[in-house]
C-alpha positions in Angstrom: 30.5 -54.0 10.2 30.7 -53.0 6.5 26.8 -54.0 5.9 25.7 -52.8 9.2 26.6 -49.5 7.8 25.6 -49.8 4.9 22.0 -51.0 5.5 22.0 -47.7 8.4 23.0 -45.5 5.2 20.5 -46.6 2.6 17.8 -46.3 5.0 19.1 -42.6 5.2 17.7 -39.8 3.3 18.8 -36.2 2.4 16.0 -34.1 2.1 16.9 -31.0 -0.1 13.9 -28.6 1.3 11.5 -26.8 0.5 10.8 -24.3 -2.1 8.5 -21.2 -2.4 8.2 -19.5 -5.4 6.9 -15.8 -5.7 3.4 -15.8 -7.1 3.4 -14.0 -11.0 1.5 -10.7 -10.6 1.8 -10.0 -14.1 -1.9 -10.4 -14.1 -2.7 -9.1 -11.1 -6.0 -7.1 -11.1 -7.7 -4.0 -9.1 -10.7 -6.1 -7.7 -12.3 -4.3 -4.4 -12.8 -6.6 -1.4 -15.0 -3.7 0.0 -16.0 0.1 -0.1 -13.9 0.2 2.7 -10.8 -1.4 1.6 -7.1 0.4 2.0 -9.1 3.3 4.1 -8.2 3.4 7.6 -8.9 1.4 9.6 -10.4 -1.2 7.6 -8.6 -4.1 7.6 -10.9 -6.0 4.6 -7.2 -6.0 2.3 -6.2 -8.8 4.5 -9.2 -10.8 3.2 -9.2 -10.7 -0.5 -8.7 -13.7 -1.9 -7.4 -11.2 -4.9 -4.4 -9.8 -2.5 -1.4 -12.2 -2.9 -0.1 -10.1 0.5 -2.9 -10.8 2.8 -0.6 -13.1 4.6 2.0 -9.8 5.4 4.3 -7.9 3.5 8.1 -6.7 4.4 8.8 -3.3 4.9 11.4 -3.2 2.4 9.3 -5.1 -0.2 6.6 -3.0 -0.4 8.3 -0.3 -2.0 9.7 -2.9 -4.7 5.9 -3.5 -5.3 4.9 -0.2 -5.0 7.1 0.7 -7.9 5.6 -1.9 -10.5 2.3 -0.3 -10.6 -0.9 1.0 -9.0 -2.6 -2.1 -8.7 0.6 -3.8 -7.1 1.0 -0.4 -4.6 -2.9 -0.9 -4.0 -2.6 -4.0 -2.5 1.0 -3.7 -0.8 1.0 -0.6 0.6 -3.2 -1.1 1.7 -1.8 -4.4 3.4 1.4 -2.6 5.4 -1.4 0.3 6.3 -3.3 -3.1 8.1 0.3 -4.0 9.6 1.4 -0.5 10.5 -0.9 2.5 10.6 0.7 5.6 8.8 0.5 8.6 6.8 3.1 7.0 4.7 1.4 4.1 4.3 -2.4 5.6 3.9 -0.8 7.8 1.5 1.0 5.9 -0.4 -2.6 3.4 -0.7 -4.4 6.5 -1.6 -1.8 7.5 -4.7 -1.9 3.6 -5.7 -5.6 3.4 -6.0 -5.7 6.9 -7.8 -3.5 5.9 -10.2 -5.5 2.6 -10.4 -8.7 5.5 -11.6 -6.4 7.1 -13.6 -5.1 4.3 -15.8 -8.5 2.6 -16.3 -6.6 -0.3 -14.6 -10.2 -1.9 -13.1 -13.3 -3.1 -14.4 -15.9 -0.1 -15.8 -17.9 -1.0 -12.8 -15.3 -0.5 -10.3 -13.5 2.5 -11.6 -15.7 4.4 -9.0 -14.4 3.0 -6.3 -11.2 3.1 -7.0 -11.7 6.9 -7.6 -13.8 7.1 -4.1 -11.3 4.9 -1.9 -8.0 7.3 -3.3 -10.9 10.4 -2.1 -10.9 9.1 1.4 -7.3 7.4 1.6 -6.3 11.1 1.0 -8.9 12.9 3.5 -7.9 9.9 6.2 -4.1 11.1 5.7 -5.3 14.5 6.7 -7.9 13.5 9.6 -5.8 10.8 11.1 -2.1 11.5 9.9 -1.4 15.1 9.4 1.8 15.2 10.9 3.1 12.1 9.6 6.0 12.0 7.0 7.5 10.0 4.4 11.0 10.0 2.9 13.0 10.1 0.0 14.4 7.3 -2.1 17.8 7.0 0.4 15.8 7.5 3.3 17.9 10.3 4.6 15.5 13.5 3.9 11.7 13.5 5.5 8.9 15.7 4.2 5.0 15.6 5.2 2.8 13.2 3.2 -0.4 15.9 4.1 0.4 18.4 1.2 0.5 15.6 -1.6 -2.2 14.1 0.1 -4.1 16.9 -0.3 -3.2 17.5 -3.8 -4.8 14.5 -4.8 -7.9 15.5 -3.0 -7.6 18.8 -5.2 -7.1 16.4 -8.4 -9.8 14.1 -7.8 -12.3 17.1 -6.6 -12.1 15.5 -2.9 -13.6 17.5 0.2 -10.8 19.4 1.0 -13.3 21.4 3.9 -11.9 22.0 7.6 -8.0 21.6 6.2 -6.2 24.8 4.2 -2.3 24.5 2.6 -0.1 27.0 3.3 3.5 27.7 2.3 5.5 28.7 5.3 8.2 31.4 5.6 10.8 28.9 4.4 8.7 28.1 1.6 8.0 24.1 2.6 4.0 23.6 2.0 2.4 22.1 5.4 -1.6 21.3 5.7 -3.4 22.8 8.9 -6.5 22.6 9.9 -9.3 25.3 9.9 -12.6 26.3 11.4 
């Protein structure tokens, strides 16, 4: 009986699983899949071969990315815009690849279009999502993502045309639209 069992154990195996590391995004660059990329609805973001979130992001995680950078936000936030179409998220795309402009954080070439996709993240925020909110860091207090989307357009000399900001009676800043 002893060396039945003991030929049935050594036949046996433990497998200890598998492992998956997180990709290092230390180097991570700002390399545009197309003009169209983070701009709803374009859904190019989930094709880059440069995106290490085509395959999905969490919706907890992307803030985590978010906050390491503009090129990281870019490519987070344009790939929960693809999962889930919001303000939030267009916004928050716009602002990353802004910041991407800002900082220099492309090639020469394709500073431009990280200039012109933040331009139209921001006007798509006001033409698709102008009621739509975010919320602050404990996620208890809401505000509209239209006025600072509409700031940027201001900064970056975007089109601004057909939308005005006003500050209501209660002081909060709110983007309508206009003839």
């Amino acid at each position: 009986m002893r060396s039945i069992l003991l030929v049935t154990l050594a036949g046996c195996t433990v497998d200890s699983g598998a492992y998956h590391y997180g990709a290092d995004l230390r180097d991570l660059t700002f390399v545009p899949y197309s003009p169209d990329e983070g701009v709803h609805p374009d859904t190019s973001v989930l094709s880059n071969p440069n995106n290490p979130f085509r395959q999905g992001i969490g919706a907890e995680t992307r803030w985590d990315v978010l906050a390491s950078g503009p090129v990281h936000g870019f490519y987070a936030m344009a790939t929960a815009l693809v999962e889930i179409p919001t303000g939030e998220n267009q916004y928050y795309t716009a602002r990353s690849a802004h910041g991407v402009y800002d900082e220099e954080l492309a090639a020469p070439e394709d500073l431009w279009l990280a200039r012109e996709l933040a331009v139209r993240g921001y006007r798509e925020v006001l033409e698709s999502f102008l009621d739509d909110v975010t919320f602050d860091e404990t996620g208890t207090y809401s505000f509209p993502v239209a006025p600072l989307a509409y700031g940027g357009l201001m900064e970056l000399g975007g089109d601004t045309s057909g939308f005005a900001l006003i500050t209501t009676d209660d002081g909060q800043q709110v983007v309508v639209q206009v003839p």
